[in-house]
N, C-alpha and C positions, 0 to 999 in steps of 0.2 A: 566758386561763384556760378560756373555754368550748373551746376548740377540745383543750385537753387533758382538760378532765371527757369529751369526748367519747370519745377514745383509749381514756381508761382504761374508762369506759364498753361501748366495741366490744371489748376485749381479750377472748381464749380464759382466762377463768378458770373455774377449778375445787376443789372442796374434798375433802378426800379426809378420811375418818373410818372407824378401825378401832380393835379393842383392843389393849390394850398385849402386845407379845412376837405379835401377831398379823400382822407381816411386813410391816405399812405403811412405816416407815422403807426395806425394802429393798426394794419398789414403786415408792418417790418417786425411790430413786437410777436404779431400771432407767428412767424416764420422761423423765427429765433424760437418759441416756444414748439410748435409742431416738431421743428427740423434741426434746433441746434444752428443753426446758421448766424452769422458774425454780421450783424450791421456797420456799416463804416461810411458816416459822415462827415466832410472834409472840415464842416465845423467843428468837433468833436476833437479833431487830428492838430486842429492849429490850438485849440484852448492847453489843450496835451502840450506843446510845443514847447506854448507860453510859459506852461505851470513848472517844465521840465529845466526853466533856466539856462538852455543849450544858447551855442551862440547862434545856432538860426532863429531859438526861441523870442531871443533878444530883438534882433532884427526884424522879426512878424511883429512883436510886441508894438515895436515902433511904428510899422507901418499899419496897423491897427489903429493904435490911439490918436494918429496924426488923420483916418479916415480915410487912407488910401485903400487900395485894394491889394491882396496877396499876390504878387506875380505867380503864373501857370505854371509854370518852372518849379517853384516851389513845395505849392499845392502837391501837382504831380510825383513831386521826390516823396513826399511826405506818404503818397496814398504808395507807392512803389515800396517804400522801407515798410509799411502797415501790411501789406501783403506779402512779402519776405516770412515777417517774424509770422502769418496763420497756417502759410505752406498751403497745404491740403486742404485747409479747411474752408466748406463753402458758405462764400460771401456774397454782398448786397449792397451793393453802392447806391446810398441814398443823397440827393442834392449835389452829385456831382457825375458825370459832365453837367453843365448849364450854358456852353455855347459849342457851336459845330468845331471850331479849333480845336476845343478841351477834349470833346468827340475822338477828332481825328490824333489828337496827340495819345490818348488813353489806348485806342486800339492798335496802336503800334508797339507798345508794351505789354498789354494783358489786354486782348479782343474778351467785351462780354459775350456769354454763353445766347443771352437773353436780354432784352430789357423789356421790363414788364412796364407797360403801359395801364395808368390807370386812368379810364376817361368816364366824371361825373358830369352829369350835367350842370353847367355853370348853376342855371337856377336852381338847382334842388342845392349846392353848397351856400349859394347866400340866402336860402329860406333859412338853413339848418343852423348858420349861424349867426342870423339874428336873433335867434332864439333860442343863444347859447349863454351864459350864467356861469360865473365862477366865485371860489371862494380864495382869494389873494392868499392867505395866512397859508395855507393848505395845498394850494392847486387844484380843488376839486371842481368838476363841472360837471352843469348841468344842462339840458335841454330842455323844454317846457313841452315838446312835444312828445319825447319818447323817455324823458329818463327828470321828471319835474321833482323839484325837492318834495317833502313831505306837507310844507307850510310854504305857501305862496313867498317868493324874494328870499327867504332865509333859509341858512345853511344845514344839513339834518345833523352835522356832529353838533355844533356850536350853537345855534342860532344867531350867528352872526350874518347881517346884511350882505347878499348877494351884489356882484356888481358884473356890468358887461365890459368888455375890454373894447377901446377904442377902435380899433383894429378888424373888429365884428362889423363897424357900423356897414351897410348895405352901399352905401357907394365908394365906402375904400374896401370894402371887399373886390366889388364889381374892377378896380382900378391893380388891384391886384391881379385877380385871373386874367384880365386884358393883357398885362405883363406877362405873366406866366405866358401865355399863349403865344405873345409876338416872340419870347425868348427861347422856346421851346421847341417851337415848331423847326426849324434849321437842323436840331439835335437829334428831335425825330427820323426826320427827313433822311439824314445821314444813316441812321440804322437801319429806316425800311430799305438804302439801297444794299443794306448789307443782308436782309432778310431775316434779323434777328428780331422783330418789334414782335412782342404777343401783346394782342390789345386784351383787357378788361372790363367790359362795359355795365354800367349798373347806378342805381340811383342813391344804396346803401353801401357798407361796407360789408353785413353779413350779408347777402347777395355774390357782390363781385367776390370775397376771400372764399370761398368753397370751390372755384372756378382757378383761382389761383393757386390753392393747395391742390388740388387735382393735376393741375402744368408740373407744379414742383417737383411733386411726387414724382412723374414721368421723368423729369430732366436732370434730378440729382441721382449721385451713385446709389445702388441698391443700401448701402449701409445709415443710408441718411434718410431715405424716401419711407414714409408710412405707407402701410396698404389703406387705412381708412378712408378714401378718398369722397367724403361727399360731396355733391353737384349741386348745384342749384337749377332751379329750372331753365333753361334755354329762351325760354319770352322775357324773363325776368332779367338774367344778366349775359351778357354772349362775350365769347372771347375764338380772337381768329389771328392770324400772324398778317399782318400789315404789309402791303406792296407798295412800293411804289408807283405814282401814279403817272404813265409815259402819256 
């Protein structure tokens, strides 16, 4: 056991925190693609749990469909045995921590290397998704500004009717980030006093990702890290490691 606390222990992890419709999901996929690297969200870890039939499976099941929430305790065993069985291999904890406790319980087990800060500007994510479009059947989406189907409303596999998801609309987005924000900030906070926060700043996501595979590249083992590193230009997206503010 000690020889694996140590593994997991030396392992390249990292946590990645950005706002919702802010292009973290499509960062994680390019990171796993570049670098091989293991996405691991706590969601993902309890569906697993569920589907596994274990008796803790049982037990989240329950407190699940009853609406409660996963006790920390939990969660954490659950993200602790997921990083056991990858050892060495470098991860990316996405949507977990989400408050300073989880913060402080996670880095007493497996301190991250990094947390990569992603900061969009609130108004550029609720322009971007009001003017986001999908096709149910499928999952496809579309933008109307940079990626519009071929035929105004309709889908280009199908032609079947486009629809916006509730969830887009401009003031539950806006009610969103407001969350995120107030939830968030504590989490932050906690890292900058550790000195681990790299921020990402930028209004897209090819912008801010060339700024972040460039970090990566630096921070993972020689056997992971690309030499390709492109940059984006410095007016356009900046990225600096975050201090706390005395």
């Amino acid at each position: 056991m000690a020889a694996l606390w140590r593994s997991v222990r030396h392992a390249s992890r990292f946590v990645i925190i950005g706002p919702p419709g802010g292009g973290k999901g499509t960062i994680c996929n390019r990171l796993v693609d570049d670098f091989g690297m293991v996405v691991v969200g706590t969601g993902d870890l309890i569906r697993q749990e569920i589907a596994a039939k274990t008796e803790r499976g049982k037990q989240v099941e329950a407190l699940v469909q009853s609406g409660k929430l996963v006790p920390d305790k939990v969660v954490l065993d659950l993200l602790r045995a997921k990083m056991q069985t990858l050892c060495s291999k470098p991860l990316i904890l996405d949507g977990y921590p989400r408050t300073r406790s989880q913060a402080e319980a996670l880095h007493e087990i497996a301190p991250p290397e990094a947390v990569l800060h992603i900061d969009v500007p609130f108004d550029a994510i609720v322009q971007r998704l009001s003017e986001r479009l999908y096709h149910p059947p499928s999952g496809r989406i579309y933008n109307l500004s940079f990626n519009p189907p071929k035929v105004d409303g309709l889908d280009d596999e199908t032609g079947d009717p486009l629809q916006r998801r509730p969830d887009d609309e401009p003031e539950t987005v806006k009610d969103r980030l407001e969350t995120y924000s107030r939830e968030t900030e504590p989490v932050l906070d906690f890292y900058r006093e550790k000195h681990i926060v790299q921020r990402f700043a930028g209004s897209e996501t090819n912008i801010i990702y060339p700024k972040v595979k460039a970090f990566m590249s630096s921070a993972l083992p020689p056997e992971y890290a690309f030499p390709d590193t492109t940059t984006a230009s410095p007016t356009t997206a900046s990225v600096h490691t975050e201090q706390t503010s005395l």
